[in-house]
C-alpha positions as CSV (number, residue, x, y, z in Angstrom):
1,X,-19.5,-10.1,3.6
2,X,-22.8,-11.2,3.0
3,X,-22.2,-14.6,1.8
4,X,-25.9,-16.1,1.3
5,X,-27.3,-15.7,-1.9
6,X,-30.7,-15.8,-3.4
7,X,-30.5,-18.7,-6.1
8,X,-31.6,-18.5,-9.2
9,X,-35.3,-19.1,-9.5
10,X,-35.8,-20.9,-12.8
11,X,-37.0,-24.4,-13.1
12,X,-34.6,-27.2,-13.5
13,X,-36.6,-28.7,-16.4
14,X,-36.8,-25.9,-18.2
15,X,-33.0,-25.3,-18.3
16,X,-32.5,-28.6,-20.0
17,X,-35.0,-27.8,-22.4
18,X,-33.9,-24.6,-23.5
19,X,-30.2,-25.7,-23.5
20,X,-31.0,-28.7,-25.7
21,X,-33.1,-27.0,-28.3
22,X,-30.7,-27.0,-31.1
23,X,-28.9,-30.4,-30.4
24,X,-28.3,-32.3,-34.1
25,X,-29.1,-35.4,-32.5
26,X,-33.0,-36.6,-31.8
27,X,-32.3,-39.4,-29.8
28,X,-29.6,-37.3,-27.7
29,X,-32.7,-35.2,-26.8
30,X,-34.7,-37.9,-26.2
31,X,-32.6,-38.7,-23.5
32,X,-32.0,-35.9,-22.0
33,X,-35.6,-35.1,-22.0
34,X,-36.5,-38.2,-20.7
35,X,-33.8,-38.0,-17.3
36,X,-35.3,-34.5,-16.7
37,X,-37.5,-35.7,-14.2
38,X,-34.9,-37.6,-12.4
39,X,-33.1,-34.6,-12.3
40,X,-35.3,-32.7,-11.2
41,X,-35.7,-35.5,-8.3
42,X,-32.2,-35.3,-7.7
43,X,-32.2,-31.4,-6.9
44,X,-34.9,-32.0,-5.2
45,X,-33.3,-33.8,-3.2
46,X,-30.1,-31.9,-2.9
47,X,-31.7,-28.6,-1.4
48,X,-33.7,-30.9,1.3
49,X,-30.0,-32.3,2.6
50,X,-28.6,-29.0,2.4
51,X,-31.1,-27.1,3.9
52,X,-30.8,-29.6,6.9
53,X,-27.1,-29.0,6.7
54,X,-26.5,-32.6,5.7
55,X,-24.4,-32.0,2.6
56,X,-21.6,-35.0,3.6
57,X,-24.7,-37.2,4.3
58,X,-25.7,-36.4,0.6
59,X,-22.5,-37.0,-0.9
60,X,-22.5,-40.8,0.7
61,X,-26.2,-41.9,0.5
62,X,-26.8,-40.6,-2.8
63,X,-24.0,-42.4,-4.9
64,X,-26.0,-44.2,-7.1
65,X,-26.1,-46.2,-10.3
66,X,-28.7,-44.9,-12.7
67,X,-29.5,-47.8,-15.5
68,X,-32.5,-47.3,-18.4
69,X,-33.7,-48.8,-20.9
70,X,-32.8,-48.0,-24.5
71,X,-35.9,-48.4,-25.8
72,X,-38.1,-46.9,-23.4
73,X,-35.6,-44.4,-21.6
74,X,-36.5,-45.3,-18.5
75,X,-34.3,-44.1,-15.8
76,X,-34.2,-46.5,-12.2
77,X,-32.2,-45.8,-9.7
78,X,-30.6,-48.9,-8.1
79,X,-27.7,-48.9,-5.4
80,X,-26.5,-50.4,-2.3
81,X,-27.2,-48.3,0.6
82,X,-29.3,-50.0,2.7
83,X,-33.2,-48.8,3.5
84,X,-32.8,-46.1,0.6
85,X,-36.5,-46.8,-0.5
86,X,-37.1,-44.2,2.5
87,X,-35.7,-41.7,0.5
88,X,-37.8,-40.0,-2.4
89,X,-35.8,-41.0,-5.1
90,X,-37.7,-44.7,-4.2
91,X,-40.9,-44.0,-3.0
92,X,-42.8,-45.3,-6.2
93,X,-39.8,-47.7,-7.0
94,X,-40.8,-50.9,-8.5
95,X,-37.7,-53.6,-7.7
96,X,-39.6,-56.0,-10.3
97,X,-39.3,-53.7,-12.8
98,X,-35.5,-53.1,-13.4
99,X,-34.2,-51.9,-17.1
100,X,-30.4,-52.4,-17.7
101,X,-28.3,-51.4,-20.6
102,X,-24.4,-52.1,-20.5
103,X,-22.3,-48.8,-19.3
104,X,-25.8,-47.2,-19.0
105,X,-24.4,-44.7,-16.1
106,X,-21.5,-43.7,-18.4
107,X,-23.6,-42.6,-21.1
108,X,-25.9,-40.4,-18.9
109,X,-22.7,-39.2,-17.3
110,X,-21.2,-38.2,-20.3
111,X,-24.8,-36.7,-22.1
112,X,-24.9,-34.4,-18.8
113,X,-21.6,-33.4,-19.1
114,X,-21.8,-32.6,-22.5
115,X,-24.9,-30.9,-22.0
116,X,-23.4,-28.4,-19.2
117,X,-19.8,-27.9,-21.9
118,X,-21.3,-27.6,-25.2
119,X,-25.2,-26.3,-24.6
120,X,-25.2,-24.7,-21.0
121,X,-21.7,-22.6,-20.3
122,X,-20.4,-22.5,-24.4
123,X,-20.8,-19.2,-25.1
124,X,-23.6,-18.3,-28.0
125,X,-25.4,-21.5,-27.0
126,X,-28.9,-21.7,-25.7
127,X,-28.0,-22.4,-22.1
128,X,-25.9,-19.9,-21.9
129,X,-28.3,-17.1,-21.1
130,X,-29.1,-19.3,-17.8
131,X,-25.3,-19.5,-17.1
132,X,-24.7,-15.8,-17.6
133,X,-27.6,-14.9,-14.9
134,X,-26.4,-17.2,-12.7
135,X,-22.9,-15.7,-13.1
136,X,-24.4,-12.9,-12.6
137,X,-26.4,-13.3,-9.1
138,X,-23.7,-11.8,-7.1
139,X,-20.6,-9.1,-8.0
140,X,-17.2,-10.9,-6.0
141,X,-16.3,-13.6,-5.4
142,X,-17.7,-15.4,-1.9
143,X,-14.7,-17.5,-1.1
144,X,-11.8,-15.0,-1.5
145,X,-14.3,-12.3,-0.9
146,X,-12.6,-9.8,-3.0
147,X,-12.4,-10.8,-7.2
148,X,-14.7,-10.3,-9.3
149,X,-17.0,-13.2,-10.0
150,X,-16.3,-14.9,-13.6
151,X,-17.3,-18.4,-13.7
152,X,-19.9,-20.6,-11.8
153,X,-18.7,-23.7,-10.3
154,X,-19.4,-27.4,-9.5
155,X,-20.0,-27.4,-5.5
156,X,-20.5,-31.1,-6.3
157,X,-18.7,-31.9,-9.1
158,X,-20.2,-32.8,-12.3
159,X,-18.6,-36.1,-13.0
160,X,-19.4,-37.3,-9.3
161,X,-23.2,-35.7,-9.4
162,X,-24.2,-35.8,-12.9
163,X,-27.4,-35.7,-12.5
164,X,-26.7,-31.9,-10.8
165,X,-25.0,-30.5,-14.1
166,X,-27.0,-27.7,-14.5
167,X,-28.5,-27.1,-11.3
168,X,-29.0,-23.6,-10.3
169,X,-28.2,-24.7,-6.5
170,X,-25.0,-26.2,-7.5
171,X,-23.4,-23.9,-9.7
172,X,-21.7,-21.6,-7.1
173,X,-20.1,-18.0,-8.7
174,X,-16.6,-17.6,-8.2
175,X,-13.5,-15.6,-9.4
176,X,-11.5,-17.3,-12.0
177,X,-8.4,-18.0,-9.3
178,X,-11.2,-19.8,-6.6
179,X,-12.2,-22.1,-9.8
180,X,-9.4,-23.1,-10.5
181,X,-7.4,-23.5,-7.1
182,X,-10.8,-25.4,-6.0
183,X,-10.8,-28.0,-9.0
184,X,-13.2,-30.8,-8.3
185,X,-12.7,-30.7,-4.5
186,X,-16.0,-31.0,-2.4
187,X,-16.2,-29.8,1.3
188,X,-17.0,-26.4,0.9
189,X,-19.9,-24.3,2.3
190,X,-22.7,-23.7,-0.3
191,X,-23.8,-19.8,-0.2
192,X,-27.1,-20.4,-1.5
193,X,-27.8,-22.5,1.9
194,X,-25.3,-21.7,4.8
195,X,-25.1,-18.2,6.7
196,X,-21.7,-18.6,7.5
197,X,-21.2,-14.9,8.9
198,X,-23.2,-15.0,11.7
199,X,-20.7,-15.8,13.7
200,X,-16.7,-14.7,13.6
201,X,-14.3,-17.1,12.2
202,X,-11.7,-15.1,11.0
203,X,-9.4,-13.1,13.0
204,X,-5.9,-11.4,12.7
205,X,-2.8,-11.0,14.4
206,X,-0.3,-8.1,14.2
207,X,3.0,-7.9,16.0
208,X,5.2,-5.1,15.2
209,X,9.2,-5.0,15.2
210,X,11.3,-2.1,14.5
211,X,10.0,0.1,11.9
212,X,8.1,-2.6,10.3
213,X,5.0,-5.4,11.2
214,X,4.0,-8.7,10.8
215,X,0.3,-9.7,9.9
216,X,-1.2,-13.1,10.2
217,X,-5.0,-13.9,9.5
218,X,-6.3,-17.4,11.2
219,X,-9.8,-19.2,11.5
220,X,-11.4,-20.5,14.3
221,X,-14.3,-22.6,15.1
222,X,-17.1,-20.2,16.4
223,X,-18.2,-22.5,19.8
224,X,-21.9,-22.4,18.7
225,X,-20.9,-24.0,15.4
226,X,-21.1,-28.0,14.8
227,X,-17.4,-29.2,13.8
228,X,-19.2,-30.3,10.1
229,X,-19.9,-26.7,9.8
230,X,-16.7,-25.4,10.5
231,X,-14.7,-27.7,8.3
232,X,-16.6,-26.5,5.5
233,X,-15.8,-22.8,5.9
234,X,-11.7,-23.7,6.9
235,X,-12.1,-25.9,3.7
236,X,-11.9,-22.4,1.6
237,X,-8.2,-21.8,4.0
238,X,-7.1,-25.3,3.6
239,X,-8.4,-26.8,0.6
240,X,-7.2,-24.2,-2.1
241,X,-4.3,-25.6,-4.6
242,X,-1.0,-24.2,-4.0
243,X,-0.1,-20.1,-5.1
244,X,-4.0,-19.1,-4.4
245,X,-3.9,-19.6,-0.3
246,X,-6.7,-17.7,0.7
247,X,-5.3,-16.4,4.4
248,X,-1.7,-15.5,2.4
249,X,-3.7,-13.7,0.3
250,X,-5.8,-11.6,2.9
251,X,-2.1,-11.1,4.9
252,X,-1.0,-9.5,1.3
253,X,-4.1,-7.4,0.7
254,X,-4.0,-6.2,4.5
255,X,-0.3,-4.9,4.0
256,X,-1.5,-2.9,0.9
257,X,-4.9,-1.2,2.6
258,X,-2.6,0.0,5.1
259,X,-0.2,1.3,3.1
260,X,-2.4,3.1,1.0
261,X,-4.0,4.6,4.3
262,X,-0.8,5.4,6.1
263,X,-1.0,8.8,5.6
264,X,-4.8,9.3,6.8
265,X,-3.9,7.3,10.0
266,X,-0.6,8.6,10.7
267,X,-2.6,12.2,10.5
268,X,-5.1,10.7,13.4
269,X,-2.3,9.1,15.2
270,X,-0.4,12.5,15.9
271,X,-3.7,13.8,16.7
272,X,-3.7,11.5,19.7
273,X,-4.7,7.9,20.8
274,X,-8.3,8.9,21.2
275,X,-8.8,10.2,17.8
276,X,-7.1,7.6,16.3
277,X,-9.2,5.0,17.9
278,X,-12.3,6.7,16.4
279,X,-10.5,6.8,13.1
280,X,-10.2,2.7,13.1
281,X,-13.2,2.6,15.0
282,X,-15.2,4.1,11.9
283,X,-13.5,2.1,9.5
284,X,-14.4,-1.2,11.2
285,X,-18.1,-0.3,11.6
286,X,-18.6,0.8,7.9
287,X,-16.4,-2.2,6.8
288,X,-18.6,-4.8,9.2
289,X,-22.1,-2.7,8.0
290,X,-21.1,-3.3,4.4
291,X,-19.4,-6.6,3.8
292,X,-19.7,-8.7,7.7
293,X,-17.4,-9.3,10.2
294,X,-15.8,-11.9,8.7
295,X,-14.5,-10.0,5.7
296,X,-10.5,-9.8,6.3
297,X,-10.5,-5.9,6.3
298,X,-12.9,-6.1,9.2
299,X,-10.7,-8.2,10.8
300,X,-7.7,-6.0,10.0
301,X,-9.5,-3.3,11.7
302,X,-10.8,-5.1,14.9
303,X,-7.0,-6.4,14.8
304,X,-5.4,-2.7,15.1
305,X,-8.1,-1.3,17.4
306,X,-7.1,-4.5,19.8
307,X,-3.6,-3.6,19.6
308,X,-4.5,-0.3,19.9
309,X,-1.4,1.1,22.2
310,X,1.4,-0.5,19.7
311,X,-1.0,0.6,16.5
312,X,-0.6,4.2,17.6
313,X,2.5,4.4,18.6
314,X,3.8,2.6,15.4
315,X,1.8,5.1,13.1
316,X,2.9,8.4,15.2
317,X,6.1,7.2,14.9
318,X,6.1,7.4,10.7
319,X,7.1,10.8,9.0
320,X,5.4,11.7,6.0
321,X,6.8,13.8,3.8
322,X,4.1,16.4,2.2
């Protein structure tokens, strides 16, 4: 499966000014108006520690405090981390000029959060249009690789990473079962950065006793990948909530393609091993051309044509009945 996607190209300021333009509430606009350019500093700096494949490095540098004034609406950014003037959140940062307002960080956290329930996903609201194309960038679902795709998603969630409410780059599409299995977990690989299929992770076992068989689908770290890499990929195998396990899943949907193909390869079987290894041969190559090598029927396919001797003589053994 292709798993990188082209984000959406629409400016972040933008968004929050077409999502907020029929808030009630002046000074909620204000607000929001006036931590635009934060966030857009914020995303900013998001996609320059992703596309460096430093999303954990993200996560712990950039938990900060954000305090303004209620009179001028003036967001700083103040932490702890050591050194974080380096960073471009700081590089014009005055430490003489500091605003506070009591449970200032709670208020932005909730106006953001607000913003992305009530103006930017609600259906009929002025964000929504930017939701839907989002939504709408890619047609299943890149983490089961199969459903279609019906909400977006928080790859950092929204009441960690406020700032990143309604950032394109962190609004992942997924099928409804992946958003909800996934909740608020973070660890995941972020398509609109990582090219996770250039290399095979998933693989598949079959073993075959009696008149029946056994699949099991694994992962394994690809020796060219870095260990941060490959937890976020296993993250999607190992991170899901319990009844939506994503390799149970692909074992389930394996036993069903090759029942529903159990005539057409019981047909090349009994035409002979060679024929029937150009029969799974094809089916691999157009299922690798069209969704990658790491798609699970790929891997189903590359499993049978590696047990190709107990394959064959499994399917020649079946009688259909015409």
């Amino acid at each position: 499966m292709n798993y990188r996607v082209v984000p959406y190209n629409q400016d972040i300021i933008e968004i929050i000014s077409d999502s907020i333009s029929n808030y009630e509430s002046d000074l909620k606009k204000e607000r929001l108006k006036y931590y635009s350019p934060q966030v857009c500093k914020s995303e900013l700096n998001f996609k320059e520690f992703m596309e460096n494949g430093q999303v954990e490095k993200f996560e712990e540098i950039f938990t900060y405090k954000i305090i303004y004034s209620m009179d001028k609406f003036n967001p700083i950014y103040n932490s702890n981390i050591k050194d974080l003037q380096d960073f471009l959140y700081f590089k014009n940062f005055n430490e003489n000029i500091v605003y506070k307002l009591n449970n200032s960080k709670e208020l932005m956290k909730q106006d953001m959060i607000e913003l992305y329930n009530s103006k930017f996903s609600k259906i009929g609201q002025p964000g929504r249009t930017h939701y839907d194309r989002i939504r709408n960038l890619i047609d299943y679902c890149p983490y089961c690789q199969e459903n279609d795709v019906k909400h977006l998603d928080h790859f950092l969630p929204k009441t960690q990473f406020p700032s990143l409410s309604v950032s394109p780059i962190n609004l992942v599409p997924l099928c409804s079962d992946c958003n909800t299995a996934k909740k608020a977990t973070t660890g995941f690989f972020n398509p609109y950065f990582e090219d996770v299929d250039s290399e095979q992770y998933l693989f598949c076992d079959i073993s075959f006793q009696n008149d029946d068989y056994i699949i099991k689908f694994k992962s394994e770290q690809p020796s060219s990948w870095s260990k941060q890499k490959y937890s976020r990929v296993e993250s999607i195998f190992t991170k899901m909530t319990k009844g939506h396990e994503i390799l149970v899943l692909f074992n389930k949907w394996a036993r069903t393609t090759i029942n529903e193909s159990k005539r057409r390869l019981v047909r090349s079987a009994l035409r002979g091993q060679k024929d029937f290894r150009e029969t799974l041969l094809d089916d691999y190559k157009d299922s690798v051309e069209e969704q990658g090598i790491n798609y699970w029927k790929s891997t189903l396919y590359q499993c049978l044509l590696n047990n190709l001797e107990d394959t064959h003589k499994y399917f020649s053994s079946i009688v259909i009945q015409d």
